[in-house]
PyMOL Python script that loads the backbone (N, CA, C, O; Angstrom):
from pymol import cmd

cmd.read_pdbstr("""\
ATOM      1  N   UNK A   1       0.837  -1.187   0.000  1.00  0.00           N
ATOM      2  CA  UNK A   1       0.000   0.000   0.000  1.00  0.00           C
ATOM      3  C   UNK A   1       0.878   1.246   0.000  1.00  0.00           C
ATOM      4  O   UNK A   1       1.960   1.342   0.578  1.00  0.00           O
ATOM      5  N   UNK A   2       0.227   2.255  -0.775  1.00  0.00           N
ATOM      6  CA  UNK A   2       1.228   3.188  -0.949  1.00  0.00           C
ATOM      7  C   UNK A   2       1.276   4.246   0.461  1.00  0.00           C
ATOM      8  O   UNK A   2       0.916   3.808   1.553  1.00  0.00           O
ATOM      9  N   UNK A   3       1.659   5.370   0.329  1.00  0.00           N
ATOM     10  CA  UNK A   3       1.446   6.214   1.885  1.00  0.00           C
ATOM     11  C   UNK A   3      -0.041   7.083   2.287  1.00  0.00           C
ATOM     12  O   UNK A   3      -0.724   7.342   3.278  1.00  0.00           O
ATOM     13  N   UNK A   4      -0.028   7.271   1.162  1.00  0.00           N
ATOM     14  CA  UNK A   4      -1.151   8.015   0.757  1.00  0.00           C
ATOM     15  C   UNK A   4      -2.814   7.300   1.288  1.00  0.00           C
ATOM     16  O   UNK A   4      -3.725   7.853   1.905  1.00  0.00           O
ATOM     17  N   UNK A   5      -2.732   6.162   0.857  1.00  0.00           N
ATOM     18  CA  UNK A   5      -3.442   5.587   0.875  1.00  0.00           C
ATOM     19  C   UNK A   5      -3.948   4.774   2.238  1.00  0.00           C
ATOM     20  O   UNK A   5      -5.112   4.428   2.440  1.00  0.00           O
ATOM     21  N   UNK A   6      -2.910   4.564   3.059  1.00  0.00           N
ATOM     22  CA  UNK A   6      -2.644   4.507   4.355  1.00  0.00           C
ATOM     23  C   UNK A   6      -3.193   5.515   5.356  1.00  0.00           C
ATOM     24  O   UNK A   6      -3.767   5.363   6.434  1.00  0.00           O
ATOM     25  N   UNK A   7      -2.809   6.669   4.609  1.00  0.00           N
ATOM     26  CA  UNK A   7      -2.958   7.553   5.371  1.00  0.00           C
ATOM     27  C   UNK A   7      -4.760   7.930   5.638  1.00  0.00           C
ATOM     28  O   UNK A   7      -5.371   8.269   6.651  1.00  0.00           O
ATOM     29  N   UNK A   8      -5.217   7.676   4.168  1.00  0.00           N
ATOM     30  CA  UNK A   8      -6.749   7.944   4.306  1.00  0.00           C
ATOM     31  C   UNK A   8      -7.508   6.761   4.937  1.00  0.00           C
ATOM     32  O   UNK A   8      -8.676   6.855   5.315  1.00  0.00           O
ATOM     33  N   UNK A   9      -6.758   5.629   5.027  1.00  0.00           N
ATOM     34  CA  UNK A   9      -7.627   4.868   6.087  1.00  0.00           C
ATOM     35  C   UNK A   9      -7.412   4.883   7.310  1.00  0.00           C
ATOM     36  O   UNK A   9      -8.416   4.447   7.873  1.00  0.00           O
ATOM     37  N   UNK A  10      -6.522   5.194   8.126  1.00  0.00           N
ATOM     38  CA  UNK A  10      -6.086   5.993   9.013  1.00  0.00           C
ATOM     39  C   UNK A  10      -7.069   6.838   9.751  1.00  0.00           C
ATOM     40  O   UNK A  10      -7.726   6.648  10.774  1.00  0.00           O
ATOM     41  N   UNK A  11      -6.941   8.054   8.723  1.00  0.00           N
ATOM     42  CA  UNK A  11      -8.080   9.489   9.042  1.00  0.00           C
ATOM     43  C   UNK A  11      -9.117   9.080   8.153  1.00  0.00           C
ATOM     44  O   UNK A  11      -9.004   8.075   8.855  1.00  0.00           O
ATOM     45  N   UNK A  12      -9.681   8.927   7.629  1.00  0.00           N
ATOM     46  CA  UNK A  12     -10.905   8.591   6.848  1.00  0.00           C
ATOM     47  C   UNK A  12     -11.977   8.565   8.447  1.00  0.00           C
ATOM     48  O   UNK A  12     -11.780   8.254   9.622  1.00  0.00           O
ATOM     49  N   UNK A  13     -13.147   9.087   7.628  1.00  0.00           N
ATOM     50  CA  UNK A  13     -14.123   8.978   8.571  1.00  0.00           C
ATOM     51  C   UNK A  13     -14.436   7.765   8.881  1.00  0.00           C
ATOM     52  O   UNK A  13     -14.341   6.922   7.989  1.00  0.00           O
ATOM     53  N   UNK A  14     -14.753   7.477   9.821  1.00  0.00           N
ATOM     54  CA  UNK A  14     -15.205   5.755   9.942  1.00  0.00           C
ATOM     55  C   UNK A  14     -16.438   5.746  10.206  1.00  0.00           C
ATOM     56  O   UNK A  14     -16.646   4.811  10.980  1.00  0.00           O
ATOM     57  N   UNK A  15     -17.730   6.508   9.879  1.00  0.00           N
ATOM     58  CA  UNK A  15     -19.091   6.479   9.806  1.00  0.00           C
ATOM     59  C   UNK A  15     -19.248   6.004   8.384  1.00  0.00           C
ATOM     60  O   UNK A  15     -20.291   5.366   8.241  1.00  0.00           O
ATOM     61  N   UNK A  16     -18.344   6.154   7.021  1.00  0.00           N
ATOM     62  CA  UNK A  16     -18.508   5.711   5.998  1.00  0.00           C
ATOM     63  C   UNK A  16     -18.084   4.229   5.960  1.00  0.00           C
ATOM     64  O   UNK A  16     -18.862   3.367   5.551  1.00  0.00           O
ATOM     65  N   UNK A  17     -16.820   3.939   6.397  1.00  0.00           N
ATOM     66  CA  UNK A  17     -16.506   2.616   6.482  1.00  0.00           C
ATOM     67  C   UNK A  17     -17.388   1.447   6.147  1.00  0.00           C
ATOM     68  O   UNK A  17     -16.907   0.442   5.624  1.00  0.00           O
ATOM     69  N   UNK A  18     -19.148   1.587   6.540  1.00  0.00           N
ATOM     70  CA  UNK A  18     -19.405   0.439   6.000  1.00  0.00           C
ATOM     71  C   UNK A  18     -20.571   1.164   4.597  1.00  0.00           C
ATOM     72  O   UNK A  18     -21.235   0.175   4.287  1.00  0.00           O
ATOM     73  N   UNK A  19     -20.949   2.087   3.902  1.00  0.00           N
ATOM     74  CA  UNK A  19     -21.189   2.611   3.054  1.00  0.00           C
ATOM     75  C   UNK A  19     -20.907   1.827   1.520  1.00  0.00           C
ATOM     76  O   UNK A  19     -19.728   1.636   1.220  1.00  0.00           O
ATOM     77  N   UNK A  20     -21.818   1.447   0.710  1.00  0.00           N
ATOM     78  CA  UNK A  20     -21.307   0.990  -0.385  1.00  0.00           C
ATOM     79  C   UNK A  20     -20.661   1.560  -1.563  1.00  0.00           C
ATOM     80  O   UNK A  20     -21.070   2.585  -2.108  1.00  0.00           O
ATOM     81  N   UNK A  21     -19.421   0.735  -2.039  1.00  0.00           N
ATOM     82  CA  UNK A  21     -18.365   1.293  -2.803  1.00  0.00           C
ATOM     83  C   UNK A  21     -17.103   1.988  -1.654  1.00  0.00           C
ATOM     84  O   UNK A  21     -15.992   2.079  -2.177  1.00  0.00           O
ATOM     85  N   UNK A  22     -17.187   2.437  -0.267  1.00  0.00           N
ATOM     86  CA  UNK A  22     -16.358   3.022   0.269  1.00  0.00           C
ATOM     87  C   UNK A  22     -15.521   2.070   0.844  1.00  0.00           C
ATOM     88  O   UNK A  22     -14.698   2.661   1.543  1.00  0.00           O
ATOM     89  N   UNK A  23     -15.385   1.082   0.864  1.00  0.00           N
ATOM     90  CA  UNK A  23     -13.998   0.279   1.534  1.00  0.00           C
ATOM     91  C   UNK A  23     -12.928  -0.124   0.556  1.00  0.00           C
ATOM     92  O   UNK A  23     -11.833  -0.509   0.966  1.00  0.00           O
ATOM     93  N   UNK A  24     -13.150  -0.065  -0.449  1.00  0.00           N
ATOM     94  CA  UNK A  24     -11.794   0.028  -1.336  1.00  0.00           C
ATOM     95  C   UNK A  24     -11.909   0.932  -2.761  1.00  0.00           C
ATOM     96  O   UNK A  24     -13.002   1.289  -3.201  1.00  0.00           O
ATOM     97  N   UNK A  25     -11.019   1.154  -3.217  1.00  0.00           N
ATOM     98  CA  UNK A  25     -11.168   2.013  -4.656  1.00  0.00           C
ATOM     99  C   UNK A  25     -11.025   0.954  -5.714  1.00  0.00           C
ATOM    100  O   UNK A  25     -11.144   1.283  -6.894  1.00  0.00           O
ATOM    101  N   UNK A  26     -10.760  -0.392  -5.354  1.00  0.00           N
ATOM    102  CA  UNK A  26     -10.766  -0.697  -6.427  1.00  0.00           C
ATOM    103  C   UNK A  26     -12.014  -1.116  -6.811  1.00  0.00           C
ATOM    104  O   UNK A  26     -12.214  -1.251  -8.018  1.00  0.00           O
ATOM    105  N   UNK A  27     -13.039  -1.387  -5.902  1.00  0.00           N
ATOM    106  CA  UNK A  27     -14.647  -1.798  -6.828  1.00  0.00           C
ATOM    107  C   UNK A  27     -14.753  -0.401  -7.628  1.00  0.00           C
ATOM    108  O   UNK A  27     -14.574  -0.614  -8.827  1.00  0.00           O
ATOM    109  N   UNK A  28     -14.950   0.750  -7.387  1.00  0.00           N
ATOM    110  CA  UNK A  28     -15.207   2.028  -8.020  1.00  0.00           C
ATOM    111  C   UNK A  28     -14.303   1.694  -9.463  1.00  0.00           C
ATOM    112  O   UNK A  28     -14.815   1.628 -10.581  1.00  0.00           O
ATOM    113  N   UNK A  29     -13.132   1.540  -9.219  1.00  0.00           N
ATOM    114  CA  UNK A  29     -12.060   1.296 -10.647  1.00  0.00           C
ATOM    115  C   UNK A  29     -13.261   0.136 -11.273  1.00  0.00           C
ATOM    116  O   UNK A  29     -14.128   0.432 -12.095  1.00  0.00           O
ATOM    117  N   UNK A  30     -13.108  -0.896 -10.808  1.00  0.00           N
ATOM    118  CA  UNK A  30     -13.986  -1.595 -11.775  1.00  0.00           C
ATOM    119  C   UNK A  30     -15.239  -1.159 -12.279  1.00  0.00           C
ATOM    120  O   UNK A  30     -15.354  -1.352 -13.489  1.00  0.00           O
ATOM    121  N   UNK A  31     -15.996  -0.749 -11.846  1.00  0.00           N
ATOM    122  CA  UNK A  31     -17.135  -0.081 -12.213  1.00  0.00           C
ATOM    123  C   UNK A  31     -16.643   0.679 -13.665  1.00  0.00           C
ATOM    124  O   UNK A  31     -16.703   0.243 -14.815  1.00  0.00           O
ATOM    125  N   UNK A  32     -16.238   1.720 -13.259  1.00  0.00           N
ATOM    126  CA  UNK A  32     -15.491   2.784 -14.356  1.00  0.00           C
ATOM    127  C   UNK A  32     -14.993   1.550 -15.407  1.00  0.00           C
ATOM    128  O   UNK A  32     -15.734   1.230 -16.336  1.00  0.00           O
ATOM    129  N   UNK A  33     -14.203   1.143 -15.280  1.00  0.00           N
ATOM    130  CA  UNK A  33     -13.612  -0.212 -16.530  1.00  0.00           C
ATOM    131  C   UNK A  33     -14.689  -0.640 -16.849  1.00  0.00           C
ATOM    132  O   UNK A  33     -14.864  -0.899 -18.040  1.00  0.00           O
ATOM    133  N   UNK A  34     -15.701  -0.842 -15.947  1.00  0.00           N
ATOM    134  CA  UNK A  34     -16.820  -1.773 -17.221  1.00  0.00           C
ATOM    135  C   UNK A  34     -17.661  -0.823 -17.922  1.00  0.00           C
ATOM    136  O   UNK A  34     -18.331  -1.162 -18.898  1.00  0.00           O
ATOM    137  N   UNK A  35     -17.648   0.458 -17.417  1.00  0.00           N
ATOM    138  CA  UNK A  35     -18.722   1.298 -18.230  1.00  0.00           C
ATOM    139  C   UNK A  35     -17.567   2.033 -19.454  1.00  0.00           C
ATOM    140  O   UNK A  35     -17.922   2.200 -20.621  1.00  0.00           O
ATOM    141  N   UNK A  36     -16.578   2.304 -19.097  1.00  0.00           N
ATOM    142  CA  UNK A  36     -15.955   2.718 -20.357  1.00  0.00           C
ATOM    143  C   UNK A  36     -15.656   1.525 -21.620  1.00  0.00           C
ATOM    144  O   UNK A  36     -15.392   1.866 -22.773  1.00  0.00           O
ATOM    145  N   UNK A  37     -15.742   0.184 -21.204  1.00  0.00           N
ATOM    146  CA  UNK A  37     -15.673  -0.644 -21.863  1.00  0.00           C
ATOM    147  C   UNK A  37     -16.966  -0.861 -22.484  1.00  0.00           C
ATOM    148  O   UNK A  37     -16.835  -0.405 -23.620  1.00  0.00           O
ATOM    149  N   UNK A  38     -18.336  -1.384 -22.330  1.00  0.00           N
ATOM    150  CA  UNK A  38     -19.377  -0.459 -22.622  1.00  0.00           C
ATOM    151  C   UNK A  38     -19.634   0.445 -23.874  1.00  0.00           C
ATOM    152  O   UNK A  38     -20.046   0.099 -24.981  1.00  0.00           O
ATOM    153  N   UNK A  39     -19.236   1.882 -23.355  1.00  0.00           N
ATOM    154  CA  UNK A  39     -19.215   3.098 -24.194  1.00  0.00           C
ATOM    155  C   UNK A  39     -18.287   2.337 -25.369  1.00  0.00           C
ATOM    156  O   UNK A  39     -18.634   2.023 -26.508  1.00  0.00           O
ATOM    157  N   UNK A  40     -17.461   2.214 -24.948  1.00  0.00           N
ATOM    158  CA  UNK A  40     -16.171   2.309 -26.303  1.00  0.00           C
ATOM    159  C   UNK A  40     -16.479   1.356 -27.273  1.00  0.00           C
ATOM    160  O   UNK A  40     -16.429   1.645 -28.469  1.00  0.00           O
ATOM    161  N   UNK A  41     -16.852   0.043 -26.802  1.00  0.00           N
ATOM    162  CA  UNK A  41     -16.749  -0.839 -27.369  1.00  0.00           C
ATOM    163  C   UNK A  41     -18.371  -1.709 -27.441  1.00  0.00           C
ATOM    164  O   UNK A  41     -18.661  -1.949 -28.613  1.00  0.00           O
ATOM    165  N   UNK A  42     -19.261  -2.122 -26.596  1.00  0.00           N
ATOM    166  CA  UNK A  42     -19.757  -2.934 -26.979  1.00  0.00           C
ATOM    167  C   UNK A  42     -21.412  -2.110 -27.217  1.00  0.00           C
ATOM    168  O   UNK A  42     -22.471  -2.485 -27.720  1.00  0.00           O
ATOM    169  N   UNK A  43     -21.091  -1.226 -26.765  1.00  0.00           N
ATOM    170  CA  UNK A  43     -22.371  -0.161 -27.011  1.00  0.00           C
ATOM    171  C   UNK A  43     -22.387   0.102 -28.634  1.00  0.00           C
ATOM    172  O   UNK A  43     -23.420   0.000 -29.296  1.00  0.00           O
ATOM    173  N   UNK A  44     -21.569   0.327 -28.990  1.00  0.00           N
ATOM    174  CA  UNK A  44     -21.533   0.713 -30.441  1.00  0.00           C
ATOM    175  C   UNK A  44     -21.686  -0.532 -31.262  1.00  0.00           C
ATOM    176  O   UNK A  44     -22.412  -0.572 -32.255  1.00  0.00           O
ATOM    177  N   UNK A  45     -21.072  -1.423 -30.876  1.00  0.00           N
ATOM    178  CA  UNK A  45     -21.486  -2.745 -31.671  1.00  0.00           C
ATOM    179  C   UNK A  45     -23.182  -3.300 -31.592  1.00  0.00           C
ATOM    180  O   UNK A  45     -23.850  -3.467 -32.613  1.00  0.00           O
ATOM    181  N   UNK A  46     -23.488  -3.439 -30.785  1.00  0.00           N
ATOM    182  CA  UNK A  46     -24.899  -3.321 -30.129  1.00  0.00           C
ATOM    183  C   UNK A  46     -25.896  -2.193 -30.761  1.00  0.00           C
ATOM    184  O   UNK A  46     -27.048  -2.364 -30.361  1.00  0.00           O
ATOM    185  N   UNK A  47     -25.760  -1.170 -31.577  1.00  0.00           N
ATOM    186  CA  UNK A  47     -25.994  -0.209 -32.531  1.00  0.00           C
ATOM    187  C   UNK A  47     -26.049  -0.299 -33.656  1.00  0.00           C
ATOM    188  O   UNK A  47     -26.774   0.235 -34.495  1.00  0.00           O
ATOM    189  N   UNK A  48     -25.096  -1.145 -33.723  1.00  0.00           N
ATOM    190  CA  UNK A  48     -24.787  -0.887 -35.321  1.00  0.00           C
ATOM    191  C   UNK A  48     -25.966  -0.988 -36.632  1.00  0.00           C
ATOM    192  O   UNK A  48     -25.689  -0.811 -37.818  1.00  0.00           O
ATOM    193  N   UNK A  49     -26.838  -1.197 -36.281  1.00  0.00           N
ATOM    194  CA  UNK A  49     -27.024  -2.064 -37.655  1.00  0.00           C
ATOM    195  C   UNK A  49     -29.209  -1.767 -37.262  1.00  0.00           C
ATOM    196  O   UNK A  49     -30.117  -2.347 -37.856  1.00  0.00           O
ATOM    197  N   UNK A  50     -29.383  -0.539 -35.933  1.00  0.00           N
ATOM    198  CA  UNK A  50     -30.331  -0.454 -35.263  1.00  0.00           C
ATOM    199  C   UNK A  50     -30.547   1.367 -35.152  1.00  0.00           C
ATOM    200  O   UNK A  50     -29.786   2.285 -34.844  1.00  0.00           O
ATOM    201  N   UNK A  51     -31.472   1.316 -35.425  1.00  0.00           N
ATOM    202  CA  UNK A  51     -32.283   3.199 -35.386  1.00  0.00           C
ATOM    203  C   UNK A  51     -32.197   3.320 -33.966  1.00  0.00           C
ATOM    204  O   UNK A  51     -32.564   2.660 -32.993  1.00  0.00           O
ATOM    205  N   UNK A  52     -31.375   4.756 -34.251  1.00  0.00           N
ATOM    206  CA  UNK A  52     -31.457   5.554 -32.871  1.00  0.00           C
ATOM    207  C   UNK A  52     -32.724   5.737 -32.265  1.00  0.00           C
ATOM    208  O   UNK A  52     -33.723   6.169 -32.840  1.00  0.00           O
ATOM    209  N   UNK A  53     -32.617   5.298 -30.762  1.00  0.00           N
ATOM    210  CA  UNK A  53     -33.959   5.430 -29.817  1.00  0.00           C
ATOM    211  C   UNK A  53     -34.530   7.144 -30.134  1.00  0.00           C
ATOM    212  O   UNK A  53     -34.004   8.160 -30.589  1.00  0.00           O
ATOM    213  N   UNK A  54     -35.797   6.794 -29.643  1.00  0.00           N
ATOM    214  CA  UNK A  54     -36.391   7.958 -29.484  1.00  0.00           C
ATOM    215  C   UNK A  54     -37.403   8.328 -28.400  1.00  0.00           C
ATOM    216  O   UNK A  54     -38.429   7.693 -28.156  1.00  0.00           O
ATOM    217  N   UNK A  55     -36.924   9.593 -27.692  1.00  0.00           N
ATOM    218  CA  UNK A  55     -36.803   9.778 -26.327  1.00  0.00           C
ATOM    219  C   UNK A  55     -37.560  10.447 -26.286  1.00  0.00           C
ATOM    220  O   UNK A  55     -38.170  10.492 -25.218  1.00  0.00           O
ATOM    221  N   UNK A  56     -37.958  11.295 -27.306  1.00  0.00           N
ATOM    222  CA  UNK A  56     -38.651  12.521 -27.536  1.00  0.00           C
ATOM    223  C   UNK A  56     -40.043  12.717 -26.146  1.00  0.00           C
ATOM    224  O   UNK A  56     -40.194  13.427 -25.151  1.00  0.00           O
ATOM    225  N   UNK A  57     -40.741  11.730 -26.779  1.00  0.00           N
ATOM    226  CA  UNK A  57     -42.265  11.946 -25.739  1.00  0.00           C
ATOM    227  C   UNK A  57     -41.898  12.307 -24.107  1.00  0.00           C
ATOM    228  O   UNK A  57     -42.331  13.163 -23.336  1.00  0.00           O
ATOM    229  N   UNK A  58     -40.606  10.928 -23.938  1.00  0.00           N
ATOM    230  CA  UNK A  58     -40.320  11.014 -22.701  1.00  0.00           C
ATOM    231  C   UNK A  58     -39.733  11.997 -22.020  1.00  0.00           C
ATOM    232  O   UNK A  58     -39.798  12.171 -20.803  1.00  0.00           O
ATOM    233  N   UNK A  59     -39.000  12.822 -23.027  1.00  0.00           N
ATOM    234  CA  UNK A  59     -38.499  14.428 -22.051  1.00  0.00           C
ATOM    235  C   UNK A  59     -39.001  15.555 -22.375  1.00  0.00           C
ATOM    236  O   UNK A  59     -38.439  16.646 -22.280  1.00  0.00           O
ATOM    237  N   UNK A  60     -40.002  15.354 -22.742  1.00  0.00           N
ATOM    238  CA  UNK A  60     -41.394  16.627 -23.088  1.00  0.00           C
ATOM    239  C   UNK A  60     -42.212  16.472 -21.525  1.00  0.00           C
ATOM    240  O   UNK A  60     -42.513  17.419 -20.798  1.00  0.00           O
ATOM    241  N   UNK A  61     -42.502  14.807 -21.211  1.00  0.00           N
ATOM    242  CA  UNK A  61     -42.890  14.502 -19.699  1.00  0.00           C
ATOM    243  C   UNK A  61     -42.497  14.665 -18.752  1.00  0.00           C
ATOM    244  O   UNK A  61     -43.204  14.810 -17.755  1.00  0.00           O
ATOM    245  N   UNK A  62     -40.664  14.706 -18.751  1.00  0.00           N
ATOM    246  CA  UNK A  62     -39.699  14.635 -17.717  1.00  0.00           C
ATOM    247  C   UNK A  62     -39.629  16.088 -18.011  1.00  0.00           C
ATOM    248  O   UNK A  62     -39.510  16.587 -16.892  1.00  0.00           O
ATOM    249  N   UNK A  63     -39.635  17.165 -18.986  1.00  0.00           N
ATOM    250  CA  UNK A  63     -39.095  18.370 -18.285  1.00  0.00           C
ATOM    251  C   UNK A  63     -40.430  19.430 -18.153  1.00  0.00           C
ATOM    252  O   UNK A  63     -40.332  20.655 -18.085  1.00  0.00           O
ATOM    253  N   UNK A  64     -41.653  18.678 -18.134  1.00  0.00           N
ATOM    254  CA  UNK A  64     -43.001  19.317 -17.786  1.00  0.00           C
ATOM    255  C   UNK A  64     -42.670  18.988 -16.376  1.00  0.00           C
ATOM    256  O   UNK A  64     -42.719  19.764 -15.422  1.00  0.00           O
ATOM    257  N   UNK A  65     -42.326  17.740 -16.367  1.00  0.00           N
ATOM    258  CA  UNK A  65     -42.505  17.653 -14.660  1.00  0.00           C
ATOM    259  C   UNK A  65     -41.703  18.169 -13.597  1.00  0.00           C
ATOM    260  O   UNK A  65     -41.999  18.155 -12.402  1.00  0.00           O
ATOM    261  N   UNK A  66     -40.447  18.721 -14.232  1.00  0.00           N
ATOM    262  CA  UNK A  66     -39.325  18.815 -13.578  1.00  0.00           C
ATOM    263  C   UNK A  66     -39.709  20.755 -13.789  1.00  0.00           C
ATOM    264  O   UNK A  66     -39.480  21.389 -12.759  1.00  0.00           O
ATOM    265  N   UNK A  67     -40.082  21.352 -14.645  1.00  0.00           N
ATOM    266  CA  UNK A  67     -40.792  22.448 -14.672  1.00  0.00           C
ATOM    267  C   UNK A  67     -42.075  23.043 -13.079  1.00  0.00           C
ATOM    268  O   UNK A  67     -42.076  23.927 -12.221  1.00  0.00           O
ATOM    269  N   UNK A  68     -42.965  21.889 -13.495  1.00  0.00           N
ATOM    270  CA  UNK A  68     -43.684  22.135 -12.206  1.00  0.00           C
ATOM    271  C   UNK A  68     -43.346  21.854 -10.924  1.00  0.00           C
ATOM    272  O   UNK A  68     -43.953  22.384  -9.992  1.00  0.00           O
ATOM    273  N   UNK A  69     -42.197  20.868 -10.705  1.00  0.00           N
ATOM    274  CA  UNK A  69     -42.084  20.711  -9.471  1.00  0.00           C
ATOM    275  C   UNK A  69     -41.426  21.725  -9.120  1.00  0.00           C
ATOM    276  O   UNK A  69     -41.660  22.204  -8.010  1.00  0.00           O
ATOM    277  N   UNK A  70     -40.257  22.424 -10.123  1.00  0.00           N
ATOM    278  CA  UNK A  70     -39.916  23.776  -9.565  1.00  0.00           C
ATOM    279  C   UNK A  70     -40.384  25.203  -9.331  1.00  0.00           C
ATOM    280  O   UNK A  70     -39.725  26.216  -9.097  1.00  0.00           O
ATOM    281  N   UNK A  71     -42.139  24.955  -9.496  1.00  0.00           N
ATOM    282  CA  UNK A  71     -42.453  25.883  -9.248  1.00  0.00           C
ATOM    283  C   UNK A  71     -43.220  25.971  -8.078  1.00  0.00           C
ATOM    284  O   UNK A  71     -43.644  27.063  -7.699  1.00  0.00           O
TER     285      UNK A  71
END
""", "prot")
cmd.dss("prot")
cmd.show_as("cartoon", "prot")
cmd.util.cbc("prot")
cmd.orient("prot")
């Protein structure tokens, strides 16, 4: 372990300690690796050959609603 890293478990709050994703960085790293892997690669293959969704209705609903709730 490097020093750094030591050091934040050390001082790190320990009310997070059992919080999910907060006891190591490397689940978070994995996460990130599978969604950029994903994007880059299997999202686009998964596309290829298929009409872009259409969202339209749904954020005419989502920003009516998000309109009134802010008012």
């Amino acid at each position: 372990m490097t020093p750094d890293y030591e050091y934040v478990l050390k001082y790190g709050d320990p009310r997070v300690e059992t919080y999910p994703l907060m006891d190591s960085p490397t689940t978070m790293l994995f996460i990130i690796a599978i969604y950029f892997i994903f994007v880059k690669y299997v999202g686009p293959v998964w596309m290829k050959n298929r009409p872009p969704y259409s969202f339209r209705s749904v954020m005419i609903v989502y920003n009516l609603s998000i309109s009134a709730f802010n008012m």
